[in-house]
Structures are given as structure tokens and as C-alpha cells.
C-alpha positions as CSV (number, residue, x, y, z in Angstrom):
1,X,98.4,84.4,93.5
2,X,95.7,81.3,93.2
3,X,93.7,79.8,95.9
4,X,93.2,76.2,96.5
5,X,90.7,75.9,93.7
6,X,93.3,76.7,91.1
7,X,91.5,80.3,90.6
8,X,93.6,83.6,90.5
9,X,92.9,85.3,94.2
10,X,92.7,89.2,93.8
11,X,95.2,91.2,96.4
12,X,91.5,92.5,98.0
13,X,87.9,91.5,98.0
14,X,88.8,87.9,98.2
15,X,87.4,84.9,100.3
16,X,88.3,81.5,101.8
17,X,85.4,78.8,101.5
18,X,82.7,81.9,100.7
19,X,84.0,84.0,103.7
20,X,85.4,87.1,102.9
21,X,89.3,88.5,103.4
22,X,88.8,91.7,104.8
23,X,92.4,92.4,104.7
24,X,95.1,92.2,101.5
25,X,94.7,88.7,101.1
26,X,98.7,88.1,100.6
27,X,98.7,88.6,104.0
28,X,97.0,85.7,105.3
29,X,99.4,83.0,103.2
30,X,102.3,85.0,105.0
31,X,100.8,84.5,108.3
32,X,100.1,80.8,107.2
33,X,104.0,80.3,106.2
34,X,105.1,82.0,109.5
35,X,103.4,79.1,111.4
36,X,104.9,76.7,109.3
37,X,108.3,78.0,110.1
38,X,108.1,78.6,113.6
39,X,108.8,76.2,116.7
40,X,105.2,75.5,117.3
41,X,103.8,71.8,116.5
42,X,100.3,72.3,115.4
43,X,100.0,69.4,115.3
44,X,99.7,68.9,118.6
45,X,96.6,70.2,120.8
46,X,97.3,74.1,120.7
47,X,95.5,77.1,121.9
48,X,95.0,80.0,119.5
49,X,93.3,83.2,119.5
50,X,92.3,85.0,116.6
51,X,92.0,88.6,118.4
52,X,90.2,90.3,115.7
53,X,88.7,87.7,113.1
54,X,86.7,90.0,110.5
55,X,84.3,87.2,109.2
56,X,87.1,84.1,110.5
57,X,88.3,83.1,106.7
58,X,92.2,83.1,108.8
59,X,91.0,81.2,111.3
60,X,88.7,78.9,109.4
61,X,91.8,78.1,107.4
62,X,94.0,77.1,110.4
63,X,90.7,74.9,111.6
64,X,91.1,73.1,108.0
65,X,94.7,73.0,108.0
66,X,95.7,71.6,111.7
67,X,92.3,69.9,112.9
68,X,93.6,69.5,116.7
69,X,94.1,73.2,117.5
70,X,92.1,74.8,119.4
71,X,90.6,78.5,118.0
72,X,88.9,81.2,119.8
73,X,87.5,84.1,117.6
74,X,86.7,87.8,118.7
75,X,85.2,90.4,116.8
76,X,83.2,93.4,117.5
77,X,81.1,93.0,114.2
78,X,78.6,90.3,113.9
79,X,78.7,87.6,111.3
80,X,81.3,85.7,112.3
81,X,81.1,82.4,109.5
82,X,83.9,80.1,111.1
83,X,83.0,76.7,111.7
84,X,85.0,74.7,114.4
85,X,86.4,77.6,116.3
86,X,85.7,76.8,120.4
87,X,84.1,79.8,121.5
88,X,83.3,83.6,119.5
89,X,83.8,86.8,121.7
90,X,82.9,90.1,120.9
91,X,85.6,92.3,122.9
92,X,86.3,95.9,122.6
93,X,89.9,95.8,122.1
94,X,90.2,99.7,122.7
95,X,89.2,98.4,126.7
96,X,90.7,95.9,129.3
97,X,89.5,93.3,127.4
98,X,90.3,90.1,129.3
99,X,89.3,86.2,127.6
100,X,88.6,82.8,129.8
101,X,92.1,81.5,128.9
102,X,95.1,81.6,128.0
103,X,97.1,80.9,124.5
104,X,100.3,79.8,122.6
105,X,99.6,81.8,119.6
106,X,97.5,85.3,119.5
107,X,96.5,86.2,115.7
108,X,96.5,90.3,115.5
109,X,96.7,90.4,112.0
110,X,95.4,94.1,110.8
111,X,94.0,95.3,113.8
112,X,96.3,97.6,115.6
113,X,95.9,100.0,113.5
114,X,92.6,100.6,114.1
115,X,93.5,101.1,117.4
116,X,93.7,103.9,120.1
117,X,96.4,102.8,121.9
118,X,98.9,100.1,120.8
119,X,100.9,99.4,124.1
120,X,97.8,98.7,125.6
121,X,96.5,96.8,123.3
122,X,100.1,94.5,123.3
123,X,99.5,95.2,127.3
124,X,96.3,92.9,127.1
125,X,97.2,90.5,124.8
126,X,100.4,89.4,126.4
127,X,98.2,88.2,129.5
128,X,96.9,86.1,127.7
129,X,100.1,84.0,126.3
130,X,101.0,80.9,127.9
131,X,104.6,80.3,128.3
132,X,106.8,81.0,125.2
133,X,103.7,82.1,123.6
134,X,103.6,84.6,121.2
135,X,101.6,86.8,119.0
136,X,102.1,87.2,115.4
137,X,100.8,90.7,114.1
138,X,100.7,92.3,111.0
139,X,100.1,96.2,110.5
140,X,100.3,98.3,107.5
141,X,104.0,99.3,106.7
142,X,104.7,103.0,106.4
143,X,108.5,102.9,105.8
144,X,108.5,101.6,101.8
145,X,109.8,103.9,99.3
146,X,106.7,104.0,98.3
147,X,105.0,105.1,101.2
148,X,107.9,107.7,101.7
149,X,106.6,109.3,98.3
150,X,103.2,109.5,99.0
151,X,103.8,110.9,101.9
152,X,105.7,113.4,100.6
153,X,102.9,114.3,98.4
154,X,100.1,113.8,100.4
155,X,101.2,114.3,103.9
156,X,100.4,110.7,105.1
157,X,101.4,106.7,104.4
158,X,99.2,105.2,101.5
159,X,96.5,103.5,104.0
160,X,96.8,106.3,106.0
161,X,95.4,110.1,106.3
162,X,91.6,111.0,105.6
163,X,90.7,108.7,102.9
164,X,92.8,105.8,104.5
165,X,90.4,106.1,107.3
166,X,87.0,105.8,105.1
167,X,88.7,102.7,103.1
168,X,90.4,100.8,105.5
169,X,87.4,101.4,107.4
170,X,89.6,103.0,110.2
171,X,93.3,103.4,110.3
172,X,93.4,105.8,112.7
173,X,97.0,104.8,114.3
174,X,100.6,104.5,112.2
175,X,103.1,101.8,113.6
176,X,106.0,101.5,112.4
177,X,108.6,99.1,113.1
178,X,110.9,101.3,115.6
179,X,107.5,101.7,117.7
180,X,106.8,98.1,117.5
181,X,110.2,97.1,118.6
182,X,109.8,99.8,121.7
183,X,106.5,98.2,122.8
184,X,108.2,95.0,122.9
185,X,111.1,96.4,125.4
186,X,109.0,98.2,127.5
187,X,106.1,95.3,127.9
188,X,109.6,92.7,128.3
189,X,108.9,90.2,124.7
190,X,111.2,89.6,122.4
191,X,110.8,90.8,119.5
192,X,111.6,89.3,115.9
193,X,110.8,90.7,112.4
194,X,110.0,88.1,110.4
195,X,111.5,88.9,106.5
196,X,108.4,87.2,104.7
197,X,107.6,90.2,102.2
198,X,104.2,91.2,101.1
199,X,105.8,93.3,98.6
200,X,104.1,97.1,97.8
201,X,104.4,97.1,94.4
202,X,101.9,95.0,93.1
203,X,99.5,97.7,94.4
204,X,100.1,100.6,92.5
205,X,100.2,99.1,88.9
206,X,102.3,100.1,86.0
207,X,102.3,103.5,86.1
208,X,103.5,103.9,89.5
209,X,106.5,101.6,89.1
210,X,107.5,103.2,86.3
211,X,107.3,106.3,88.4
212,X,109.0,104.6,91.2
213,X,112.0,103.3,88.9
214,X,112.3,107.0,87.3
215,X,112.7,108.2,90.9
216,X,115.0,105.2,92.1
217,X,117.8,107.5,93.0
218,X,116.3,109.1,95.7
219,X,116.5,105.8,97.2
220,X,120.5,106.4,97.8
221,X,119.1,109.5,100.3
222,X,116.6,108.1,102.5
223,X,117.4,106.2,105.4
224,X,115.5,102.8,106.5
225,X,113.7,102.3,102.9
226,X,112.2,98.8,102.2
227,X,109.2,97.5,100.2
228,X,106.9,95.7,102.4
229,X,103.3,96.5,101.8
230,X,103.1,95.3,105.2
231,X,104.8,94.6,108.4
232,X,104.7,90.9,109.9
233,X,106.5,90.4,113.4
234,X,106.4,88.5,116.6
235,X,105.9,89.0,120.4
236,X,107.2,86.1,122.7
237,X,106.9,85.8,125.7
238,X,109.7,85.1,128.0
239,X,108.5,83.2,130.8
């Protein structure tokens, strides 16, 4: 993958404009095409919240890319670098954590995870949506073949378990698509999986698709396999 300078972007560790990705850095071009493809003219006046920022490289991105939006940021760290967004909070999203306004799009991309309690967390955030809003999250997928072998080996998901904690710096909560989908019937959003693939397998390098390939058969006995290195969906509301 190559950012807008030409240069080859690394899957981590990467930036936008000298402000780092803190997340797999596919991710944030898949949350970019989502927009794209969805209903929403941004290029009209819009509200958006970016629920947990990092350092704002996503939402400086959206800034450059649709200059009339409107972009709130929250984060619990300090340092923030957007430029352009309206207001910076700093909101414990483990709380009832309540904002000034309300949106058409929420931003919770790799946050709920880190989480305590995801139904609240959804809880909260759909509050804040203005009619046929919606938010577009992202969480770590569990569900991949691969994931379904390292758990069988390890006990736990890839970014998941005790080391997953330390380098993720704090996945302390699995949610996988049935549980998404169940939040979103019992909070009364519809729900939609959007099939944009960040695609496992450019993580684990040669050797482990060769592994994977040698063990392709097993794939014919396990239910609900995929190969998204992550999960990207959508909350509307229906008012």
C-alpha cells in the first residue's frame, strides 16, 4: 500500500501528514472507502465525531478530504495533532460519557476493544446520532482461519490473550460479529457488515501462509471461517 506521497505505507507504525496511525493503517483507507460509498454527502455541512482519535491522523484526513464537515475529536491521551477539527474532548468512554451535540457519523474505529463494556459503550454513542446517523466501527476480527489456529494453539485470537494486551496496548474485550449484530437488536440500529476486507494474511508472512495453505483442509470443518484481519460495520439509527 502507498500513501499520497508515492511512498510504500507499512501495515503498522505509519503516519498521515507526520501524525502517527496507531492502528493497522489498512484500516483507515477502508474506513475512508466506506464514506465514499455510503448515502452521506460530505460534501455538504456534516457533523462527525471521531470517538477515540489516537493522535487524529483519521480525522485530519477527512478535514483535508471534505473541507465543510464538521469534526470533533476525543481522546483520553494528550497530544492530539489534528488541525481543523471544532472542538477536542477527553472522555472516559468506560463512563456515561455525554458530548455538546449531536452527529451524522460517529468514528469508533479500534476502540471497543479496549473497552469494559461494549453495549454501553454502543448505549452512549447512539445518543449522540442525529437522525439516520450512524456509526462506523471497526474491531479486531477473531473469526479468520487464522485466528481459529492460533487460538487453538494459544488459547486466544492473535491480538488477543496476555501479550495482545501489552501490544495493542489493551485489548481487553473480544467482539465478534454475532455480538455486534446482538447489540444492534437489543439497542434498536440496524445493523450492516460492510464486505471491504482488510485481509489477515499480509500479517503473518511467508511462513505462516505456507502453514495456512498446508492446513487448508481444515477449513471444510469449521463453521463461519473468513479472513478479515478486521471487522468494519455500521450502526444506523432508525429515527
Amino acid at each position: 500500500m502507498t500513501n499520497k506521497r508515492g511512498l510504500e505505507m507499512p501495515i503498522y507504525n505509519a503516519d498521515y501528514k507526520g501524525i502517527p496511525i496507531k492502528s493497522d493503517s489498512r484500516v483507515h483507507i477502508a474506513v475512508l472507502d466506506v464514506l465514499k460509498l455510503s448515502n452521506l454527502n460530505v460534501q455538504e455541512v456534516r457533523t462527525f465525531l471521531d470517538v477515540a482519535t489516537g493522535r487524529g491522523a483519521l480525522a485530519q484526513r477527512l478535514i483535508d478530504l471534505y473541507p465543510n464537515i464538521e469534526i470533533d475529536c476525543n481522546d483520553l491521551d494528550d497530544g492530539v495533532l489534528t488541525v481543523g477539527a471544532r472542538e477536542i474532548f477527553s472522555k472516559d468512554l468506560n463512563t456515561d460519557f455525554n458530548f455538546d451535540r449531536k452527529y451524522d457519523v460517529v468514528l469508533a474505529i479500534e476502540v471497543i476493544e479496549h473497552l469494559e463494556n461494549p453495549f454501553h459503550f454502543i448505549r452512549n454513542l447512539k445518543k449522540h446520532l442525529n437522525p439516520r446517523g450512524f456509526i462506523l466501527l471497526t474491531t479486531p476480527n477473531t473469526d479468520s482461519f487464522f485466528d481459529r489456529l492460533w487460538h487453538l494453539y494459544y488459547g486466544h485470537p492473535y491480538y488477543f490473550g496476555a501479550k495482545g494486551i501489552i501490544n495493542s496496548g489493551g485489548h481487553i474485550t473480544m467482539v465478534p460479529e454475532w455480538l455486534l449484530r446482538y447489540i444492534a437488536s437489543t439497542e434498536d440500529l440496524d445493523f450492516e457488515m460492510v464486505s471491504n476486507v482488510v485481509d489477515s494474511r499480509a500479517l503473518i508472512g511467508l511462513k505462516g501462509r505456507l502453514l495456512l495453505t498446508f492446513l487448508y483442509p481444515l477449513r471444510f470443518f469449521i463453521k463461519n471461517l473468513n479472513d478479515r484481519s478486521g471487522t468494519i460495520c455500521i450502526f444506523r439509527s432508525r429515527d
